[in-house]
Backbone as numpy.savetxt, mean C-alpha at the origin, in Angstrom:
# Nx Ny Nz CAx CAy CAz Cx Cy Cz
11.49 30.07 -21.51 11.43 29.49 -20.15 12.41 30.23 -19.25
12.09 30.72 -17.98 12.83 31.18 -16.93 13.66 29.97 -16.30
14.89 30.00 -16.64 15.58 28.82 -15.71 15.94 29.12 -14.90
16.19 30.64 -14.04 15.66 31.03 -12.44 15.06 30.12 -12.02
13.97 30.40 -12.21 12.70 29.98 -11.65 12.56 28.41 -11.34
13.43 27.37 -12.06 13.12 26.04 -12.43 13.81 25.20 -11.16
14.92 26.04 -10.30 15.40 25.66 -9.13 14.07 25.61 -8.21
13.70 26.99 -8.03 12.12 27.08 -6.95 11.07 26.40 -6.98
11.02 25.85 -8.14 9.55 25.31 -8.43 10.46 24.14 -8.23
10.76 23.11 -8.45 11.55 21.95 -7.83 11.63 22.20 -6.64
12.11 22.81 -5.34 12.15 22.74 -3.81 10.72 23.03 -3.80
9.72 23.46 -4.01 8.44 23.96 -3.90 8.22 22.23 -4.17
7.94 21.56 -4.93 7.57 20.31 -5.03 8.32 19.41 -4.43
9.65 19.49 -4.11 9.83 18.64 -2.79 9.74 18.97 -1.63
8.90 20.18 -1.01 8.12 20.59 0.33 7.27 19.97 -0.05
6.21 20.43 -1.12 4.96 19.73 -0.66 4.84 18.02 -0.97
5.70 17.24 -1.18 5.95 16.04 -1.66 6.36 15.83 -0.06
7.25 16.39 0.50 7.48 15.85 1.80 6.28 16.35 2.65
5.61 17.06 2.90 4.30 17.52 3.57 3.61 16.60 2.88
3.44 16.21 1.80 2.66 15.04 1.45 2.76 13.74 2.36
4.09 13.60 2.76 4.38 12.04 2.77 4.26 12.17 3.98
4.05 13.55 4.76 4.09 13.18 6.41 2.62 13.62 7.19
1.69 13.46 6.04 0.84 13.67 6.08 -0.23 12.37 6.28
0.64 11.32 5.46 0.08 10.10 4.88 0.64 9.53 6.07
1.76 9.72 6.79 2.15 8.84 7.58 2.06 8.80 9.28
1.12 10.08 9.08 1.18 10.04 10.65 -0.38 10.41 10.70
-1.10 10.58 9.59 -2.71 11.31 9.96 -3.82 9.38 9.05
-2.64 8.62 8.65 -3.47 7.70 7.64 -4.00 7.63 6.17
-3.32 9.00 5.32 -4.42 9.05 4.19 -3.31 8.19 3.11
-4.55 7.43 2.59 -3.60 6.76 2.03 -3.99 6.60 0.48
-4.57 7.75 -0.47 -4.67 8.55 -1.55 -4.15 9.68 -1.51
-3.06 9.28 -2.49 -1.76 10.31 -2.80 -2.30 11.71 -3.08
-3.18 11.82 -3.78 -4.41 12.87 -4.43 -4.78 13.63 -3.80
-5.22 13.37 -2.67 -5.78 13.78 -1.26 -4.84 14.67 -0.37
-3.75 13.93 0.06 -2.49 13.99 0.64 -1.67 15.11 -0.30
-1.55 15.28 -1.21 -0.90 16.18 -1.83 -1.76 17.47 -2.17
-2.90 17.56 -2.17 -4.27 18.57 -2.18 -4.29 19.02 -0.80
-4.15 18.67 0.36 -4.02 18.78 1.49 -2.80 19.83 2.12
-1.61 18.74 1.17 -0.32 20.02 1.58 -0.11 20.97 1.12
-0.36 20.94 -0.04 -0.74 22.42 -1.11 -1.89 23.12 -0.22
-2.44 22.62 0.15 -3.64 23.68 0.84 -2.77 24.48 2.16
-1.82 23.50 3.03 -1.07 23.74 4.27 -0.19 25.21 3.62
0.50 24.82 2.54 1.26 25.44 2.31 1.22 26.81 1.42
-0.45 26.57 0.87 -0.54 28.21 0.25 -0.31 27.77 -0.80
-0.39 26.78 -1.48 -0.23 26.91 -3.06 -1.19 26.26 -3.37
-1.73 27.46 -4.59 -2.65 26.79 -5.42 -2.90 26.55 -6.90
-1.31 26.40 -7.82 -1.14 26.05 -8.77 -0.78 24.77 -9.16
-1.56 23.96 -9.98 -1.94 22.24 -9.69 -0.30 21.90 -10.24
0.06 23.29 -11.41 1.49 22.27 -11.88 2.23 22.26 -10.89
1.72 22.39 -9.99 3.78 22.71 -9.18 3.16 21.30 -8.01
2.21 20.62 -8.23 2.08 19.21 -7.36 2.71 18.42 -7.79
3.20 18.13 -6.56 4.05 16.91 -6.74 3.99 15.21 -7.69
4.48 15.10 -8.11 4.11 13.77 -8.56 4.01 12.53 -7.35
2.92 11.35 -8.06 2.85 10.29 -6.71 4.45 9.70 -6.28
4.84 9.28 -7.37 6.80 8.90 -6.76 7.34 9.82 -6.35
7.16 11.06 -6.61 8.18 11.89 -5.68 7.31 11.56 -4.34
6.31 11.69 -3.89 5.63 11.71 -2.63 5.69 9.98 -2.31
5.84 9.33 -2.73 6.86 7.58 -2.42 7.65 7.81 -1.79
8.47 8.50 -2.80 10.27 8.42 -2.40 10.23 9.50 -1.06
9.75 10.09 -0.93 9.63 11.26 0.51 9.15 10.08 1.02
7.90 9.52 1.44 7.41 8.82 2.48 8.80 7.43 2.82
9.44 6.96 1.93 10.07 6.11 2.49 11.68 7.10 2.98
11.85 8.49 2.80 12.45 8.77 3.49 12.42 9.72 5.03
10.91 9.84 4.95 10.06 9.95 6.42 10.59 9.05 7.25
9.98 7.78 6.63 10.22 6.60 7.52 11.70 6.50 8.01
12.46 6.59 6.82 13.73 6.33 7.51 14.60 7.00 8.82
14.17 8.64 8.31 14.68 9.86 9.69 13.91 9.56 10.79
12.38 9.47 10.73 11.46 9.62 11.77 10.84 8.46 12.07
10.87 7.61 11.42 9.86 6.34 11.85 10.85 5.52 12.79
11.99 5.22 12.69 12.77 4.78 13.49 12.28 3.13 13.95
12.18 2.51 15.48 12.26 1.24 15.70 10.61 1.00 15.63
9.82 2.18 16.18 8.42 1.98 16.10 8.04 1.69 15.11
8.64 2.32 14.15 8.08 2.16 12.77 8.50 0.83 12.24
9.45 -0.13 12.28 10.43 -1.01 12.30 8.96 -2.11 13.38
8.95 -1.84 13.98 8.22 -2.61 14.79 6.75 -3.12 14.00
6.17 -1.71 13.92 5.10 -2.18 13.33 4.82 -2.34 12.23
5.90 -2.31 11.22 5.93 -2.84 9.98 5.97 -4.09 10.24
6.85 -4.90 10.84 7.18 -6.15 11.14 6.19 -7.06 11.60
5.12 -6.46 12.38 4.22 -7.46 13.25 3.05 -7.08 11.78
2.87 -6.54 11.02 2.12 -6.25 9.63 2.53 -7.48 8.72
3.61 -7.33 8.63 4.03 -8.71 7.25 4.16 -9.73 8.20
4.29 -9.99 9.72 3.97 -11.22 9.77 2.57 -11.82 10.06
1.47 -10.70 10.41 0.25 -11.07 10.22 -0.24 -11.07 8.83
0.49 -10.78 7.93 0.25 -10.95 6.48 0.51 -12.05 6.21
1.63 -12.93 6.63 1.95 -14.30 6.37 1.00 -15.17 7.06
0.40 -14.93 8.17 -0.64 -15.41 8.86 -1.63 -16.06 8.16
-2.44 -14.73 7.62 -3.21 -14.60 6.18 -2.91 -14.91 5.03
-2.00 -15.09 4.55 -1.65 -15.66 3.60 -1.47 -17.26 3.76
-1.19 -17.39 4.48 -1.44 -19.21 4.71 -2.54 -19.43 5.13
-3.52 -19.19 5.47 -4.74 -19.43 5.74 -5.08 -19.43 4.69
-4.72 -18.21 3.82 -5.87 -18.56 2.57 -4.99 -19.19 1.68
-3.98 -19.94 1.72 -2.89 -20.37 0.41 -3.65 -20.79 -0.73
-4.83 -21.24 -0.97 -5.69 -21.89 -1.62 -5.80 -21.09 -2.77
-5.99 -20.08 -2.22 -6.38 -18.55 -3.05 -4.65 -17.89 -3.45
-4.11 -18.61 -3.60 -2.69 -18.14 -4.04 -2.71 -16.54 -3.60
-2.44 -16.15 -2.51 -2.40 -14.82 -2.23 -0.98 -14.09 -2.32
-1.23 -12.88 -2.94 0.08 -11.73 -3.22 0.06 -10.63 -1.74
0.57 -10.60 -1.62 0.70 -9.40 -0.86 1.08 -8.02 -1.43
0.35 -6.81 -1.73 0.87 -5.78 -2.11 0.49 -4.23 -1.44
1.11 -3.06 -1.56 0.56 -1.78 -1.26 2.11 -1.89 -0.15
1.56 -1.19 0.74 2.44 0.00 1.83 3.17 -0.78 2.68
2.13 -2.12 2.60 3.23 -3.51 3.59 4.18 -3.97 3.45
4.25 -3.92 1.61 5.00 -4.75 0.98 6.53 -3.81 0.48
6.05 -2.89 0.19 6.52 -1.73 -0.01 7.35 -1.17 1.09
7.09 -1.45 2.40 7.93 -1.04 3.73 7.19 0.35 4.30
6.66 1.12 3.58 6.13 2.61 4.36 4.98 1.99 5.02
4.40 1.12 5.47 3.01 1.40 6.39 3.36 1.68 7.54
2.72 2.78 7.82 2.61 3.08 9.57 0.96 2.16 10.16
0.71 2.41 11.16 0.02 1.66 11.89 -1.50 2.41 11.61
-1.30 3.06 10.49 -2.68 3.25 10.01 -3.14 2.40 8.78
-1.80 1.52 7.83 -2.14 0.94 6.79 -2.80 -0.12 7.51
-4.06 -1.42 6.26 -3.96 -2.10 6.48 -3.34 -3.12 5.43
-3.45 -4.23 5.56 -2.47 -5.32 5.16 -3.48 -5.64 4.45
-2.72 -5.43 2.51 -3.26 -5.33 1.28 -2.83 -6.49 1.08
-3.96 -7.98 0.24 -3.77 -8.73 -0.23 -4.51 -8.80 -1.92
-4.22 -9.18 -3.02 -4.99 -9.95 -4.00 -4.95 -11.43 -4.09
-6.25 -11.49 -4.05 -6.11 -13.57 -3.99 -7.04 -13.64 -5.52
-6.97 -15.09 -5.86 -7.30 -15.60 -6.82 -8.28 -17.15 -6.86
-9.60 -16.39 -7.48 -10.80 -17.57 -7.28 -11.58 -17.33 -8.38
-12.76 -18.34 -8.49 -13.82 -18.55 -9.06 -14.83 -17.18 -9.11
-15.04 -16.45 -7.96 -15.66 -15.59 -6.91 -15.31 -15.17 -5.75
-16.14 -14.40 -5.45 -15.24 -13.47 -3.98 -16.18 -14.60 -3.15
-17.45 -15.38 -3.72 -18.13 -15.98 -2.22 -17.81 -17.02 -2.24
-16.64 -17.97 -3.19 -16.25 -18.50 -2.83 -15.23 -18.67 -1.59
-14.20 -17.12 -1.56 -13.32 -16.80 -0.28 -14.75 -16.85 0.82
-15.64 -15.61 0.96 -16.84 -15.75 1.92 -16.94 -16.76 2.33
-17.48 -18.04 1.58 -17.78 -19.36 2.31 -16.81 -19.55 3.33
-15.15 -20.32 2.71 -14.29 -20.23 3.38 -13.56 -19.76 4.37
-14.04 -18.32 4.59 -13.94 -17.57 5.87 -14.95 -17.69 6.71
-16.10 -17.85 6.47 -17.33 -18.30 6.95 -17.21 -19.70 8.00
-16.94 -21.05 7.02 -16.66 -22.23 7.49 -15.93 -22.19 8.91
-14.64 -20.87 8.83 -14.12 -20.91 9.94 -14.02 -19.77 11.21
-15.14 -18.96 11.01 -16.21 -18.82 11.67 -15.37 -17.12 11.81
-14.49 -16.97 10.78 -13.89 -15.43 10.51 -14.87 -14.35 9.97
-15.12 -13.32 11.08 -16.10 -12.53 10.34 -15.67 -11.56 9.40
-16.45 -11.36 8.55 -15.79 -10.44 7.29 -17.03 -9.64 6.74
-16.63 -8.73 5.68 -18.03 -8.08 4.89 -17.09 -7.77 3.59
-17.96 -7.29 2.91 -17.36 -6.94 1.47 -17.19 -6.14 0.90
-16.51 -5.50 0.04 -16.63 -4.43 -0.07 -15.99 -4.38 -1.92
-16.30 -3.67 -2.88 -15.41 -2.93 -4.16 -14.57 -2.37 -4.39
-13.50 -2.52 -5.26 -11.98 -1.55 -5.60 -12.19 -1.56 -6.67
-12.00 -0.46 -7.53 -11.71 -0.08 -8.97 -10.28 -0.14 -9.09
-9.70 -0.77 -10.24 -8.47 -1.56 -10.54 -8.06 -0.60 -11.91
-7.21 0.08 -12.23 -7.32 0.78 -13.40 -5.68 -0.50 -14.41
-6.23 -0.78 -15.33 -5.12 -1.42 -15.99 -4.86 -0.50 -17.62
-5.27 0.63 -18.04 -4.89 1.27 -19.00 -5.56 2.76 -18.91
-5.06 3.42 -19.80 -5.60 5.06 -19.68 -7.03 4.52 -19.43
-7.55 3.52 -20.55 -9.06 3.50 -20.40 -9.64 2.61 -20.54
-9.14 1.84 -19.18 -9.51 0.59 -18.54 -9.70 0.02 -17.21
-10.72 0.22 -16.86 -10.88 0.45 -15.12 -11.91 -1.17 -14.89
-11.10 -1.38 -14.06 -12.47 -2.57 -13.56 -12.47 -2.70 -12.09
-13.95 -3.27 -12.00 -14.13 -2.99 -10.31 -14.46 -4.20 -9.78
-13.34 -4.67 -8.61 -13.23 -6.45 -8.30 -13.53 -6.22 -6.97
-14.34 -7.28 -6.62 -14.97 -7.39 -5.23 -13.47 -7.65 -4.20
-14.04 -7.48 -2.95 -13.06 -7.75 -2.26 -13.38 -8.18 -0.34
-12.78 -8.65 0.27 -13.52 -8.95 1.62 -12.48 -8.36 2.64
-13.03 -8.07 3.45 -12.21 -7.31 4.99 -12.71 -7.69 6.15
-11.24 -8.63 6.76 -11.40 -9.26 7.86 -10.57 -8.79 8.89
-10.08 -9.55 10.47 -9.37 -9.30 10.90 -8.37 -10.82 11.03
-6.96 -10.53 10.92 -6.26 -11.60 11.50 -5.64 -11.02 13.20
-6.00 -11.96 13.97 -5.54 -11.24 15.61 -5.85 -9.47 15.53
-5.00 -8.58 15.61 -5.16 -7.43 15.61 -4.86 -6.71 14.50
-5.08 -7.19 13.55 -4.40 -6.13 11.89 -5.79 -6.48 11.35
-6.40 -5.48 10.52 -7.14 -5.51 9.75 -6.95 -5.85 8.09
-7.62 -6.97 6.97 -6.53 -7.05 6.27 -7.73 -6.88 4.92
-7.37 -6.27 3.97 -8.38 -6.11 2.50 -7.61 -6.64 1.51
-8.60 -8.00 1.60 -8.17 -9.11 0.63 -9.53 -8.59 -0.98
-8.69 -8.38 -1.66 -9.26 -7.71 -3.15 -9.50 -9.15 -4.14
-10.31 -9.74 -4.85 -10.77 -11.00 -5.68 -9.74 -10.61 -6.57
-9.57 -11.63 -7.68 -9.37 -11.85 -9.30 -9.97 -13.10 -9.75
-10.18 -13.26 -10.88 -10.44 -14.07 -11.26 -9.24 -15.01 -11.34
-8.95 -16.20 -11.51 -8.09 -17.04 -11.22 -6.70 -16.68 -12.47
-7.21 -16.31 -13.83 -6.45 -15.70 -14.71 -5.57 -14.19 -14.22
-6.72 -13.59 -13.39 -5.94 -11.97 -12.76 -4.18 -12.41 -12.34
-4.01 -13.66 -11.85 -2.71 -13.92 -11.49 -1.01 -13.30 -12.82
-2.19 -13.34 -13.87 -0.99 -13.13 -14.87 -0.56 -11.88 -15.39
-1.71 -10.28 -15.09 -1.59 -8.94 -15.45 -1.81 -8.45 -13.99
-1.10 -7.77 -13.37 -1.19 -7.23 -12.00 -1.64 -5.41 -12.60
-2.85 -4.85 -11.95 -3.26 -3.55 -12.42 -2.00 -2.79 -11.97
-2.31 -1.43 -12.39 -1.33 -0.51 -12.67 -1.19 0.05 -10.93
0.25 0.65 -11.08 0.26 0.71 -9.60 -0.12 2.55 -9.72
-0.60 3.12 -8.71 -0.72 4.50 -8.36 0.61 5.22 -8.11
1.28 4.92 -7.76 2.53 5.41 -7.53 3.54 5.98 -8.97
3.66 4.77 -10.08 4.66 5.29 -11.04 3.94 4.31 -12.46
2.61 3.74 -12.17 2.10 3.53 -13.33 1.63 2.22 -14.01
3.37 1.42 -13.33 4.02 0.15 -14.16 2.79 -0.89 -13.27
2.77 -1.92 -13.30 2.26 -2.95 -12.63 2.42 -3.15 -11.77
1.57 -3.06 -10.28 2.11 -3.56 -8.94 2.76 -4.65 -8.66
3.48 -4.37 -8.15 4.54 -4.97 -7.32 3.39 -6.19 -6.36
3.59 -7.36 -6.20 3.30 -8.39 -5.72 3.98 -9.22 -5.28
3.88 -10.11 -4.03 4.80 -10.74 -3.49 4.31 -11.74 -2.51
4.57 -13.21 -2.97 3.75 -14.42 -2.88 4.53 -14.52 -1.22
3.50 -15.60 -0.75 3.83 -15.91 1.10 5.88 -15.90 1.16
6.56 -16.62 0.37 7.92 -16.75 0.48 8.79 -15.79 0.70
8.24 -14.83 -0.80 9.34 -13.40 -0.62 8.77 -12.82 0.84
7.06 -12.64 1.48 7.12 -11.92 2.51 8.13 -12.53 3.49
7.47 -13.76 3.84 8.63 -14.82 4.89 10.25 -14.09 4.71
10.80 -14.29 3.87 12.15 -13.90 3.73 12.39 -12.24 4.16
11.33 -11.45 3.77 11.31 -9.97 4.60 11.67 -9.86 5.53
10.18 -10.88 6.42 10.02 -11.10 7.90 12.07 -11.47 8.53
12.13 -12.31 7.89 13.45 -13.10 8.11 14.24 -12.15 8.49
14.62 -11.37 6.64 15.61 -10.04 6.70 15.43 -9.50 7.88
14.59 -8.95 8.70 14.25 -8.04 9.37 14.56 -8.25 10.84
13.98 -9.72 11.01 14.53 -9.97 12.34 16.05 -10.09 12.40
16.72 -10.66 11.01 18.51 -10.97 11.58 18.71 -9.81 11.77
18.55 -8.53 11.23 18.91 -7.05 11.48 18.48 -6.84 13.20
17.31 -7.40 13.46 16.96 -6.41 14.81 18.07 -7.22 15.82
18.28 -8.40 15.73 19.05 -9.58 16.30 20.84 -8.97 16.25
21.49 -8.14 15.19 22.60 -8.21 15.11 22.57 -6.27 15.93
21.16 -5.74 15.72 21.40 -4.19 16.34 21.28 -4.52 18.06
């Protein structure tokens, strides 16, 4: 092994990990896969080992946010998790998690506001959004929970006021194995109406004391 070489190829993957993450955050793509195929293309490289991994291109996007996203970004994260709490009490029934880019803090104003709820059926949520006269349609996510274990759970997309939000089914048991996250593997990260509330909270005493 050249251990020259092992410095370059490391800054080479944290360029395109940061061209990744500012790619995702200001154009919308929000498959890491894509986004990192993209900057490698920007940047002239076309050797797959030297791509970045999805956490290194995480850890860049939440330090995008931090240099460049600034109060806007702060802003519209904020009016996101509280139209997530919106939605989430509307549907409390459906014990809803909140997870992805909202929950996580990197969404720019291209994410939308990722929920998993928990029912019988997805037309059972339908009815219920129906009854109250919320228009929605439906749509599929493939859920990967092992090297070789993929399942594909219905899901519905509505609007609350102005955020668009993709509420994903489980079966009422899904509450107890959360699928694997894209980012680093382990189980997504989920976070019931309270922990968001307390976000929301965190966030305003900060804007209140700046």
């Amino acid at each position: 092994m050249n251990r020259r070489a092992l410095p370059r190829t490391d800054s080479l993957r944290r360029t395109l990990a940061q061209e990744a993450a500012r790619l995702m955050a200001e154009h919308g793509i929000r498959d890491f896969l894509t986004a990192k195929r993209k900057a490698a293309e920007r940047l002239g490289v076309f050797d797959a080992g030297k791509l970045p991994r999805n956490h290194e291109i995480q850890d860049a996007l939440v330090e995008y946010q931090r240099l460049f996203g600034g109060e806007e970004h702060a802003r519209a994260l904020l009016a996101k998790r509280s139209a997530a709490i919106a939605a989430m009490n509307l549907l409390a029934e459906f014990r809803p998690r909140l997870v992805g880019a909202v929950l996580l803090g990197t969404a720019s104003s291209h994410n939308d506001i990722q929920l998993h709820l928990f029912a019988d059926r997805a037309e059972t949520v339908s009815f219920f959004l129906f009854d109250r006269e919320i228009p929605h349609e439906f749509f599929d996510r493939r859920m990967k929970y092992s090297a070789d274990r993929v399942i594909a759970h219905p899901g519905l997309r509505f609007e609350i006021g102005d955020q668009l939000v993709e509420a994903v089914v489980f079966s009422h048991d899904g509450i107890r194995q959360a699928p694997m996250s894209v980012i680093d593997g382990k189980p997504m990260r989920r976070a019931d109406a309270a922990e968001v509330r307390a976000l929301v909270g965190q966030a305003e005493l900060t804007d209140d004391r700046g």
